[in-house]
PDB file with SEQRES, HELIX, SHEET and CRYST1 records, atoms N, CA, C and O in Angstrom:
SEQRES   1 A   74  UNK UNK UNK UNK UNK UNK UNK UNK UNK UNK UNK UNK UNK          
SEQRES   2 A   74  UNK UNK UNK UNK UNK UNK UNK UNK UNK UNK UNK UNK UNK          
SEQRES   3 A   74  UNK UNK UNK UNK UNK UNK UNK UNK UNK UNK UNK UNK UNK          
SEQRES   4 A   74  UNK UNK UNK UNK UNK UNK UNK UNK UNK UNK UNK UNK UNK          
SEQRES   5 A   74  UNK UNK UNK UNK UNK UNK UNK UNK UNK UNK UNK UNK UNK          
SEQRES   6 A   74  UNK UNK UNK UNK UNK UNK UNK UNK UNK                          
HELIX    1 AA1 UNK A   22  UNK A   25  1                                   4    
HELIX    2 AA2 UNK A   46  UNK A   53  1                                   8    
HELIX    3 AA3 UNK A   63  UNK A   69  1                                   7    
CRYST1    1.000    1.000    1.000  90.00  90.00  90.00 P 1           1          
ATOM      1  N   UNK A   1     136.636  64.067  85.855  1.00  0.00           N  
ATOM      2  CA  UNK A   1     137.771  63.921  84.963  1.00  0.00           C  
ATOM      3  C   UNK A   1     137.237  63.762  83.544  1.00  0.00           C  
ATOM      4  O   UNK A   1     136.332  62.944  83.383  1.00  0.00           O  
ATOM      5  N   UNK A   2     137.721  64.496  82.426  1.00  0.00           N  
ATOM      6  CA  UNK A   2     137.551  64.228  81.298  1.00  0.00           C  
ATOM      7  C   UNK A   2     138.219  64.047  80.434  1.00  0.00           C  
ATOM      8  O   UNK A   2     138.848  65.050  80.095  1.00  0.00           O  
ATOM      9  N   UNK A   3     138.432  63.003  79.762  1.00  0.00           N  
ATOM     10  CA  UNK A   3     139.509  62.353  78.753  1.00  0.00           C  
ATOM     11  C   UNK A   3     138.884  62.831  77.383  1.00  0.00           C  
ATOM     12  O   UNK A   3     137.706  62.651  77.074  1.00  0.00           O  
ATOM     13  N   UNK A   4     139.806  63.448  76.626  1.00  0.00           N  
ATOM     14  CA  UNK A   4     139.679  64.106  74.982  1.00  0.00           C  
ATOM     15  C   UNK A   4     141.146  63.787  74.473  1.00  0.00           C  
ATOM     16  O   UNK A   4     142.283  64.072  74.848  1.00  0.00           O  
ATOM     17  N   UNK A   5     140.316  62.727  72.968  1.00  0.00           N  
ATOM     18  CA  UNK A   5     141.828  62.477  72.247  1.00  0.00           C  
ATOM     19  C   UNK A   5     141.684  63.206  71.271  1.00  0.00           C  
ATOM     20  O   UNK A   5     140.580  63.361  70.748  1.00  0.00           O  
ATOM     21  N   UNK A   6     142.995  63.907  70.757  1.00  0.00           N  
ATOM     22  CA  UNK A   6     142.659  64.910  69.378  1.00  0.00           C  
ATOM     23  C   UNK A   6     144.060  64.233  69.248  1.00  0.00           C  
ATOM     24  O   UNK A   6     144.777  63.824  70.161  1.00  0.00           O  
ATOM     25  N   UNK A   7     144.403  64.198  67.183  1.00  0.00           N  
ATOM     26  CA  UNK A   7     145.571  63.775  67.090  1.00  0.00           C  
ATOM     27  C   UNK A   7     146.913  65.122  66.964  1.00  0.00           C  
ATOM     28  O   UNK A   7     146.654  66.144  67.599  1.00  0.00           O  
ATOM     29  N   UNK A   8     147.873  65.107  66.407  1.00  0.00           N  
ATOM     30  CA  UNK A   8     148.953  65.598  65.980  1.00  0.00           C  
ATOM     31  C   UNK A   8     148.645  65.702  64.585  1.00  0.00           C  
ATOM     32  O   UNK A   8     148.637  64.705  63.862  1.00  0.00           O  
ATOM     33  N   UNK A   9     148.386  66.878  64.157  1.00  0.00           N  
ATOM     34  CA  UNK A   9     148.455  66.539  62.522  1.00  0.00           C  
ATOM     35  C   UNK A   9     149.521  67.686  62.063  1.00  0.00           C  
ATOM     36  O   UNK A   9     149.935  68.690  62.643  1.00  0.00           O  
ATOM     37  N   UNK A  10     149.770  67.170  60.894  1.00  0.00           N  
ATOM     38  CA  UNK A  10     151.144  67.681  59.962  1.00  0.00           C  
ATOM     39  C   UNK A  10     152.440  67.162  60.448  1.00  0.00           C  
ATOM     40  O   UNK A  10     153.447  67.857  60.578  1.00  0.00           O  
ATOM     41  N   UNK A  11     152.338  65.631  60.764  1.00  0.00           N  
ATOM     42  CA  UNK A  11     153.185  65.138  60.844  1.00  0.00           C  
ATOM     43  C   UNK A  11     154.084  64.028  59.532  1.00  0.00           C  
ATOM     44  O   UNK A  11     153.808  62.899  59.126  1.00  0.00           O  
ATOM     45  N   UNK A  12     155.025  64.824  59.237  1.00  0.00           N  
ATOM     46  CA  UNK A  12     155.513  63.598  58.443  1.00  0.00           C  
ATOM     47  C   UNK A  12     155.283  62.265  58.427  1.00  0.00           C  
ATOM     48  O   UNK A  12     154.987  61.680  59.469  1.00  0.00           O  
ATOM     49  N   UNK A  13     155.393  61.606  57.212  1.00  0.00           N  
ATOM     50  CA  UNK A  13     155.853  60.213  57.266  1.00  0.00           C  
ATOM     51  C   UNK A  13     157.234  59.647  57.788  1.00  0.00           C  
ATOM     52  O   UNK A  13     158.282  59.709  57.145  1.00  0.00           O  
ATOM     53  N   UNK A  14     157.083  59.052  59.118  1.00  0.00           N  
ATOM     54  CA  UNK A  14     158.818  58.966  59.892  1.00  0.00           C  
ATOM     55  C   UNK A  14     159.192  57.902  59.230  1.00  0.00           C  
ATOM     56  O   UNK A  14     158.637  56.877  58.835  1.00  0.00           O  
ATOM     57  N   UNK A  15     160.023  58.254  59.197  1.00  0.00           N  
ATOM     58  CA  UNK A  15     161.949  57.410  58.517  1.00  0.00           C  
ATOM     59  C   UNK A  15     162.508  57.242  59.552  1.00  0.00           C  
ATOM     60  O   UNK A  15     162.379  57.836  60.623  1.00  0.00           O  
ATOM     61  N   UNK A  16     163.296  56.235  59.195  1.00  0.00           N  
ATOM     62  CA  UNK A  16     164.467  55.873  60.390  1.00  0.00           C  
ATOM     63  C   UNK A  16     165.752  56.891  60.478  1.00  0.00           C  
ATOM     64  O   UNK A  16     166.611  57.119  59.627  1.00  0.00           O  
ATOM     65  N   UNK A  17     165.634  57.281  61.443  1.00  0.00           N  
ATOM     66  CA  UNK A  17     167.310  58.288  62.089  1.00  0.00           C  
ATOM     67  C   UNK A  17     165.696  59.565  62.299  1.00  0.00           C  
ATOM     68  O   UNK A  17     165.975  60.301  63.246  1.00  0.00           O  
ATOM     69  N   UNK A  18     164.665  59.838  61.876  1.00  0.00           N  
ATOM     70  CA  UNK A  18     164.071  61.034  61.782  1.00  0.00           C  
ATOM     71  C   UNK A  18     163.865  61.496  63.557  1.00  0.00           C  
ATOM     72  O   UNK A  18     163.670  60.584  64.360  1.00  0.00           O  
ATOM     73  N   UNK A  19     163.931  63.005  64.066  1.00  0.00           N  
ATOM     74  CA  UNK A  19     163.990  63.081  65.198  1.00  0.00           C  
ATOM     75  C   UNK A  19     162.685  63.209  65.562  1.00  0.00           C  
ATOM     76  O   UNK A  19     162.068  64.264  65.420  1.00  0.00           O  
ATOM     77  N   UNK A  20     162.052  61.863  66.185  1.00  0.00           N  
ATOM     78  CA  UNK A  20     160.378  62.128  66.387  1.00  0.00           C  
ATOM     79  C   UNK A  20     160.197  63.095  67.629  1.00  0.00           C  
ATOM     80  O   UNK A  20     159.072  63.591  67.573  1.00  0.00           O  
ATOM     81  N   UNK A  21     160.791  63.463  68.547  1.00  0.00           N  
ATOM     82  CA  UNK A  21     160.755  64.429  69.463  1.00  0.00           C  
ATOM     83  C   UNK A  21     160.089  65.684  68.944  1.00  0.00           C  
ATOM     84  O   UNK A  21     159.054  66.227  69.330  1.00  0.00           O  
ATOM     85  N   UNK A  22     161.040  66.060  67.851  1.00  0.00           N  
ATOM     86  CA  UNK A  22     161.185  67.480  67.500  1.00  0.00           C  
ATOM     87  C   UNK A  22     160.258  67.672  66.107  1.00  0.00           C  
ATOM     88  O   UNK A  22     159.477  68.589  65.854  1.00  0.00           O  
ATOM     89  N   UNK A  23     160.496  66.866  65.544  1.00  0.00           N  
ATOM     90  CA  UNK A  23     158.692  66.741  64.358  1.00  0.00           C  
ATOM     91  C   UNK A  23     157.620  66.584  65.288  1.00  0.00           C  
ATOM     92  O   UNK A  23     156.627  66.587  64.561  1.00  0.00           O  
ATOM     93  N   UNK A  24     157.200  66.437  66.573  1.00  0.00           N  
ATOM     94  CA  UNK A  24     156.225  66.230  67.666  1.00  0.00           C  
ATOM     95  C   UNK A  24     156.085  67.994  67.663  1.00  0.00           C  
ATOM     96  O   UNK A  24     155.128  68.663  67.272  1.00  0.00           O  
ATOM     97  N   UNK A  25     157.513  68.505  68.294  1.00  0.00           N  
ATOM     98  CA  UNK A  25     157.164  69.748  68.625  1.00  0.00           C  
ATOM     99  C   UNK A  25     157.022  70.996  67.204  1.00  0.00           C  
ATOM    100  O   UNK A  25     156.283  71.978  67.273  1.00  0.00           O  
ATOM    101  N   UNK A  26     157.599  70.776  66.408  1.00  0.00           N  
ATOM    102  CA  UNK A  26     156.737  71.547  65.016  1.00  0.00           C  
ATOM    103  C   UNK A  26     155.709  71.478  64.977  1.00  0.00           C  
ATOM    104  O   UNK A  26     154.919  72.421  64.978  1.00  0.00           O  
ATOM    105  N   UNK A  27     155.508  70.533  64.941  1.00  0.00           N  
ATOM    106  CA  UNK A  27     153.745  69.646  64.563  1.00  0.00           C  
ATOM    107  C   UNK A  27     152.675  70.654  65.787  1.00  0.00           C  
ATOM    108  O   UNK A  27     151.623  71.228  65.504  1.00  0.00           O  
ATOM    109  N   UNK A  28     153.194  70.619  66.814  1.00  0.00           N  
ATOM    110  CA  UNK A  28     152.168  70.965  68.115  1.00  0.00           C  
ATOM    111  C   UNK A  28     152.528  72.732  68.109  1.00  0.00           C  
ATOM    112  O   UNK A  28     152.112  73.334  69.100  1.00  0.00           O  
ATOM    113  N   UNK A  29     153.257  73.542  67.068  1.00  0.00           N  
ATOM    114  CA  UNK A  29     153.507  74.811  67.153  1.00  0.00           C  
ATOM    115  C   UNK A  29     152.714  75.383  65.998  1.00  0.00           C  
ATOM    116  O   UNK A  29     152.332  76.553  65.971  1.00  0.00           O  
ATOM    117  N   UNK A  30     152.462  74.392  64.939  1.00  0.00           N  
ATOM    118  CA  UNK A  30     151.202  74.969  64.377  1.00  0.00           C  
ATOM    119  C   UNK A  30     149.675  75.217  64.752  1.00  0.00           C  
ATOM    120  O   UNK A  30     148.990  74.452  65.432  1.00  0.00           O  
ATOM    121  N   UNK A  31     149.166  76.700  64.061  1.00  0.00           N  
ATOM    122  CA  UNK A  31     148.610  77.115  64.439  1.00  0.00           C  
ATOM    123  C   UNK A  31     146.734  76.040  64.434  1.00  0.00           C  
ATOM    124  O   UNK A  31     145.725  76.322  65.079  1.00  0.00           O  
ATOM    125  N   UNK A  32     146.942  74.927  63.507  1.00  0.00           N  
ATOM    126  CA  UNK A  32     145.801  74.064  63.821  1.00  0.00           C  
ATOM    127  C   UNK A  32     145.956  73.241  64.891  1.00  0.00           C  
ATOM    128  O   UNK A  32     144.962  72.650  65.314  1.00  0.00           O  
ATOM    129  N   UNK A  33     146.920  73.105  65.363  1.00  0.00           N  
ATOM    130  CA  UNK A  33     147.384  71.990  66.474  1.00  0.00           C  
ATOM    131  C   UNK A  33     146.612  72.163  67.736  1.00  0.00           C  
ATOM    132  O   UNK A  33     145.999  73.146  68.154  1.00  0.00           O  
ATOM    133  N   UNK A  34     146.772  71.074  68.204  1.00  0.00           N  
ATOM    134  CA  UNK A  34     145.772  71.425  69.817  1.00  0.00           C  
ATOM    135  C   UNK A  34     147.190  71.899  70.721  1.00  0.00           C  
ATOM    136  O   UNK A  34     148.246  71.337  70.430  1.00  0.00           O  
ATOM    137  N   UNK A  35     147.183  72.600  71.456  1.00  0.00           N  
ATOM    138  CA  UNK A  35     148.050  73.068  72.585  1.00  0.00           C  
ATOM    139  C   UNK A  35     147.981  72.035  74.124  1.00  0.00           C  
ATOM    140  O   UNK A  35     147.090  71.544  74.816  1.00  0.00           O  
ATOM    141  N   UNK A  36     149.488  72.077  74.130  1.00  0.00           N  
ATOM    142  CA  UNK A  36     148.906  71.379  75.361  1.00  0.00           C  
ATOM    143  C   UNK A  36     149.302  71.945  76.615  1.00  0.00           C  
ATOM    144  O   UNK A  36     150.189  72.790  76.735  1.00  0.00           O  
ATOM    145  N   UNK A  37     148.611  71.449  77.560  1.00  0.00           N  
ATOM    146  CA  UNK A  37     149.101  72.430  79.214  1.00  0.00           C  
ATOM    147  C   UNK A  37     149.634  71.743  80.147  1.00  0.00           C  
ATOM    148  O   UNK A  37     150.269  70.770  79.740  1.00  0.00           O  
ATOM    149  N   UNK A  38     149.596  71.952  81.661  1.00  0.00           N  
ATOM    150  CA  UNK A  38     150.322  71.060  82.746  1.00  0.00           C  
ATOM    151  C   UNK A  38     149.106  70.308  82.933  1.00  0.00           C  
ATOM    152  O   UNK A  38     148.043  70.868  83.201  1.00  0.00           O  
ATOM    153  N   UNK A  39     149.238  68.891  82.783  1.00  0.00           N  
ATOM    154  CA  UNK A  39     148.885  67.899  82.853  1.00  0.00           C  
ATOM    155  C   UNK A  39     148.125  66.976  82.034  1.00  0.00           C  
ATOM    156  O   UNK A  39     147.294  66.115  82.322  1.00  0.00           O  
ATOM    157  N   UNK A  40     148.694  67.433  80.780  1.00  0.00           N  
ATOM    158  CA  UNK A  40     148.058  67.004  80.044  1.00  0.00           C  
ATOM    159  C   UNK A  40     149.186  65.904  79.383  1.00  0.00           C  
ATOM    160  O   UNK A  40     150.351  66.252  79.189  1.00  0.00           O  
ATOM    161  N   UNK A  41     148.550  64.139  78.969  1.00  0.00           N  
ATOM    162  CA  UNK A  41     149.366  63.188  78.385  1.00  0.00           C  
ATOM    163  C   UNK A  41     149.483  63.041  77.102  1.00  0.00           C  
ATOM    164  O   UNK A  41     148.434  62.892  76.476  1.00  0.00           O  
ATOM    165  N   UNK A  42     150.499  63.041  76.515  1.00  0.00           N  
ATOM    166  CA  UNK A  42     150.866  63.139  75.504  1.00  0.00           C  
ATOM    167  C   UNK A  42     151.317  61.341  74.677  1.00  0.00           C  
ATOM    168  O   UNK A  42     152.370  60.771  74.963  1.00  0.00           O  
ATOM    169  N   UNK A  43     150.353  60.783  73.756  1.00  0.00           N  
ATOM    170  CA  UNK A  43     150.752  59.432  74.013  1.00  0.00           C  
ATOM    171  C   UNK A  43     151.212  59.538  72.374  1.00  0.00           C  
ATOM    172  O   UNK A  43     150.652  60.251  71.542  1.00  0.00           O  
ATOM    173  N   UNK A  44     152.512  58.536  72.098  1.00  0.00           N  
ATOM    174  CA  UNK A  44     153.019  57.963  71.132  1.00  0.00           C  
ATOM    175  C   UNK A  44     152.993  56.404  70.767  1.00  0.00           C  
ATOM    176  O   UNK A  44     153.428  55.531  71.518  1.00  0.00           O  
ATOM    177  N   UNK A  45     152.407  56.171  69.479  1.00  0.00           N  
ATOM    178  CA  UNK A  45     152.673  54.989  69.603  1.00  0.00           C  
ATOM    179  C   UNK A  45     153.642  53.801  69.391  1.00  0.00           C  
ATOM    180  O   UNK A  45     154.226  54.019  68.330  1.00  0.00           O  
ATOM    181  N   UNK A  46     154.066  52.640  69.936  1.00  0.00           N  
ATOM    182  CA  UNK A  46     155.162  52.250  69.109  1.00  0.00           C  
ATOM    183  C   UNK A  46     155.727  52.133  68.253  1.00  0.00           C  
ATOM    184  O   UNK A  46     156.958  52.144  68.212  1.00  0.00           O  
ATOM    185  N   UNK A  47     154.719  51.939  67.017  1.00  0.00           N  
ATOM    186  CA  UNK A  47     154.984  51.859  66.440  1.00  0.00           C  
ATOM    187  C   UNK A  47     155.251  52.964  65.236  1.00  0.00           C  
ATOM    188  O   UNK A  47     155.134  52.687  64.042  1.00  0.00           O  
ATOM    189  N   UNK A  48     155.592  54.133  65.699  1.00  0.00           N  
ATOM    190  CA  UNK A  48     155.994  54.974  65.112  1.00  0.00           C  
ATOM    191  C   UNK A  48     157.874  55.233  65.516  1.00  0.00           C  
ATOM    192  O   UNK A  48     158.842  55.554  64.827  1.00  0.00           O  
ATOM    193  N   UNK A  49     157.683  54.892  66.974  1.00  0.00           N  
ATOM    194  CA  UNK A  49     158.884  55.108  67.594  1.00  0.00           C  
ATOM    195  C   UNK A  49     159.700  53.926  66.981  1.00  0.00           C  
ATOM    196  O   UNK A  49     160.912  53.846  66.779  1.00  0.00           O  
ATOM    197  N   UNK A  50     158.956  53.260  66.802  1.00  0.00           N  
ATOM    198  CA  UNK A  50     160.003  51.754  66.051  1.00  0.00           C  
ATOM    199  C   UNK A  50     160.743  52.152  64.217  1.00  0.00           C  
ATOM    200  O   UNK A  50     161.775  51.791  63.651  1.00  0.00           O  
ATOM    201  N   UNK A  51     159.581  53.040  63.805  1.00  0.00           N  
ATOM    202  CA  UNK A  51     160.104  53.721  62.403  1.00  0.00           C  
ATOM    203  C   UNK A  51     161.408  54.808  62.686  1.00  0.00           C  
ATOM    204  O   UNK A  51     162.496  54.752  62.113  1.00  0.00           O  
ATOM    205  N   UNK A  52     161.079  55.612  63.522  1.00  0.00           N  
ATOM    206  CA  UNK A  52     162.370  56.602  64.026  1.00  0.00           C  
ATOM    207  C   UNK A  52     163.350  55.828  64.311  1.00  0.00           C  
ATOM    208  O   UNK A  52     164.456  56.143  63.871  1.00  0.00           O  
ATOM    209  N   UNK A  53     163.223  54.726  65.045  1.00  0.00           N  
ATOM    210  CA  UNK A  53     164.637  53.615  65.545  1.00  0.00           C  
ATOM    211  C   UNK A  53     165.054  53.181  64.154  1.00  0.00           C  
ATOM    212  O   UNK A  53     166.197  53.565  63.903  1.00  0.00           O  
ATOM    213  N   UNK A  54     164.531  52.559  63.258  1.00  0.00           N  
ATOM    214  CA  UNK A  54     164.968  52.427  62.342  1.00  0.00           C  
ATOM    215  C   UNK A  54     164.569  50.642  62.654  1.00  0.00           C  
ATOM    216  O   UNK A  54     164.879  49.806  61.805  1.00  0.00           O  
ATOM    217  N   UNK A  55     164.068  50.356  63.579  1.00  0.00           N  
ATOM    218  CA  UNK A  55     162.918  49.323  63.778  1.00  0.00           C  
ATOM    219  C   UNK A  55     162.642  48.394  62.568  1.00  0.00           C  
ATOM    220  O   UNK A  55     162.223  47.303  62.954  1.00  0.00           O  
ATOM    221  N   UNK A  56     162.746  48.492  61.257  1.00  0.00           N  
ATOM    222  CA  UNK A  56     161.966  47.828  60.119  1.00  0.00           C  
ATOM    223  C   UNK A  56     161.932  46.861  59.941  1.00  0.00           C  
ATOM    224  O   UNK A  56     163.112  46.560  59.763  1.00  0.00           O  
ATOM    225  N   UNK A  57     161.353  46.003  59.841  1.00  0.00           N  
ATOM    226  CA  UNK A  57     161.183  44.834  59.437  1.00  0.00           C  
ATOM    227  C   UNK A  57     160.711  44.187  58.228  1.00  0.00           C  
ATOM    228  O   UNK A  57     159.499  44.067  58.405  1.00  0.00           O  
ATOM    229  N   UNK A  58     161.144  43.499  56.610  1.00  0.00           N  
ATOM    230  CA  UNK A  58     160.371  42.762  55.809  1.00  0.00           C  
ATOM    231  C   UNK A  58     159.857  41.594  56.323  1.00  0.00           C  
ATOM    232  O   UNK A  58     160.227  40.632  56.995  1.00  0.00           O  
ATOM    233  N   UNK A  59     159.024  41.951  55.853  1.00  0.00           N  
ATOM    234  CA  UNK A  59     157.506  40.446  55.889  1.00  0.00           C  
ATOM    235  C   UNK A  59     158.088  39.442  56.199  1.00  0.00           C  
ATOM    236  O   UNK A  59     157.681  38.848  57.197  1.00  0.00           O  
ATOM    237  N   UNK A  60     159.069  38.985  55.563  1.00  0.00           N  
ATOM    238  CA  UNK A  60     159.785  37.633  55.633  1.00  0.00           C  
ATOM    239  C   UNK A  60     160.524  37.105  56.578  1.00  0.00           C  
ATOM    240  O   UNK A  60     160.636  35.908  56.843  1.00  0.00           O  
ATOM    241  N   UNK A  61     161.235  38.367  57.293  1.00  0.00           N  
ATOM    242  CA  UNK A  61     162.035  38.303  58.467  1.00  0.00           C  
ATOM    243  C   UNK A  61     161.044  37.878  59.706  1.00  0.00           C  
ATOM    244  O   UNK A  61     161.228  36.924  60.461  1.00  0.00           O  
ATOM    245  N   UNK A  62     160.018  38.752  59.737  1.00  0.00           N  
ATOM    246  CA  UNK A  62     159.334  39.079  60.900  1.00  0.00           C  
ATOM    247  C   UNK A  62     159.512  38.058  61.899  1.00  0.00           C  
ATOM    248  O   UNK A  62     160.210  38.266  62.891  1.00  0.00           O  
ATOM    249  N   UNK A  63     158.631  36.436  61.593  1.00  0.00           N  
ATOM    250  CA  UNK A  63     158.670  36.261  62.613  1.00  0.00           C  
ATOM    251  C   UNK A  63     160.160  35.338  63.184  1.00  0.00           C  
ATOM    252  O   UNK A  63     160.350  34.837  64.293  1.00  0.00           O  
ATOM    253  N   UNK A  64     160.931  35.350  62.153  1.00  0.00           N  
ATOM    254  CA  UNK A  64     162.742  35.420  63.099  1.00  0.00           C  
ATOM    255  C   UNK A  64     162.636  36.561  64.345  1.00  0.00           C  
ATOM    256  O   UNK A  64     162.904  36.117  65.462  1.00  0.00           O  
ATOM    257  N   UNK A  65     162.297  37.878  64.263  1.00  0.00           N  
ATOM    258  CA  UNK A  65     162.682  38.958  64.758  1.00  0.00           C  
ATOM    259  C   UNK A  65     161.652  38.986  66.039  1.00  0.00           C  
ATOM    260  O   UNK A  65     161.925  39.543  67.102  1.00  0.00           O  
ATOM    261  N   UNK A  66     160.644  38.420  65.813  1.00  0.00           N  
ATOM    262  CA  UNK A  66     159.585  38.356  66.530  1.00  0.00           C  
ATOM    263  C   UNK A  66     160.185  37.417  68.134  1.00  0.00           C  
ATOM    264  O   UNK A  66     160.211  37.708  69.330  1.00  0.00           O  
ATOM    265  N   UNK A  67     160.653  36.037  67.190  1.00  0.00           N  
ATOM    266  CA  UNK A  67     161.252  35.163  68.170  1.00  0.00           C  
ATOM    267  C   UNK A  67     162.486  35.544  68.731  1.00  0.00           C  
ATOM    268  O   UNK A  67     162.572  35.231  69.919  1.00  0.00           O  
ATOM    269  N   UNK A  68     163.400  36.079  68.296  1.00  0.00           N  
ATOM    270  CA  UNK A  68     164.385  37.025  68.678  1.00  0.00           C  
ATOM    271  C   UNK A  68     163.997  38.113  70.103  1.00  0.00           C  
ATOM    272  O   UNK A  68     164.778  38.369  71.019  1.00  0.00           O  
ATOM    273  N   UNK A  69     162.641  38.606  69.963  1.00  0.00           N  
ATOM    274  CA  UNK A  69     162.735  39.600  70.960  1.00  0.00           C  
ATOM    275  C   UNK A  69     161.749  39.451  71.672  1.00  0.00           C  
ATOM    276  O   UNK A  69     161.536  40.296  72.541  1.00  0.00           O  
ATOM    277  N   UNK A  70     160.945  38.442  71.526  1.00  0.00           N  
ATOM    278  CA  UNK A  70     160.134  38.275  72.530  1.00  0.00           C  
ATOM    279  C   UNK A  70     160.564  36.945  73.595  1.00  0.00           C  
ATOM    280  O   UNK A  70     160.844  35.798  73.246  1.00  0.00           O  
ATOM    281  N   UNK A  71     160.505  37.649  75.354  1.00  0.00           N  
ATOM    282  CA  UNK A  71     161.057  37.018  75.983  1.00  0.00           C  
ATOM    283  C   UNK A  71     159.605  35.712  76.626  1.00  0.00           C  
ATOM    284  O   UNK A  71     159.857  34.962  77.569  1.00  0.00           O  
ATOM    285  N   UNK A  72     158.372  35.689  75.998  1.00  0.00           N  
ATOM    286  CA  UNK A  72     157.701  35.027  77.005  1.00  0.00           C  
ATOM    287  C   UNK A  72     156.866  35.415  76.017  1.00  0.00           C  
ATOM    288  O   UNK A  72     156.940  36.528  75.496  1.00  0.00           O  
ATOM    289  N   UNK A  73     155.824  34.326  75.619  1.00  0.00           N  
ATOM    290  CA  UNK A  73     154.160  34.327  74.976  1.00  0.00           C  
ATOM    291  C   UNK A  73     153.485  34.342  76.055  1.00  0.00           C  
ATOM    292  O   UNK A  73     153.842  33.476  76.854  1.00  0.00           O  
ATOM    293  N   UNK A  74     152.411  35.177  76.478  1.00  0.00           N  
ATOM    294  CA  UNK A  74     151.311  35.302  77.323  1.00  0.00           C  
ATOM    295  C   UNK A  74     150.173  34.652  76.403  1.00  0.00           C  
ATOM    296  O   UNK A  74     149.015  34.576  76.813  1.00  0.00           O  
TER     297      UNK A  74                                                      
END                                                                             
């Protein structure tokens, strides 16, 4: 088995409401992009998906929001 990470490039800077799905699939139809095949994982990180949600948080809020949504400190 061999694991190779290459990123997504020519991806915008995401905004909230932006459709990260479909800036994923532009992004992966250019011709520098790596292609991908059957079985290959495709990973996102949260914190991008939290910018598309519209997720944001100021500094100041945080850790209200923090305590708000976290159900349990490990």
């Amino acid at each position: 088995m061999t694991l190779t990470c290459r990123p997504v490039r020519g991806l915008p800077r995401i905004r909230p409401g932006d459709d990260l799905a479909g800036l994923i699939v532009t992004a992966l139809r250019r011709d520098d992009s790596p292609t991908l095949q059957d079985g290959d994982v495709l990973v996102v990180t949260s914190k991008v998906v939290s910018k598309a949600e519209g997720r944001i948080v100021r500094g100041a809020d945080r850790e209200q929001v923090d305590d708000s949504e976290t159900r349990r400190v490990v």
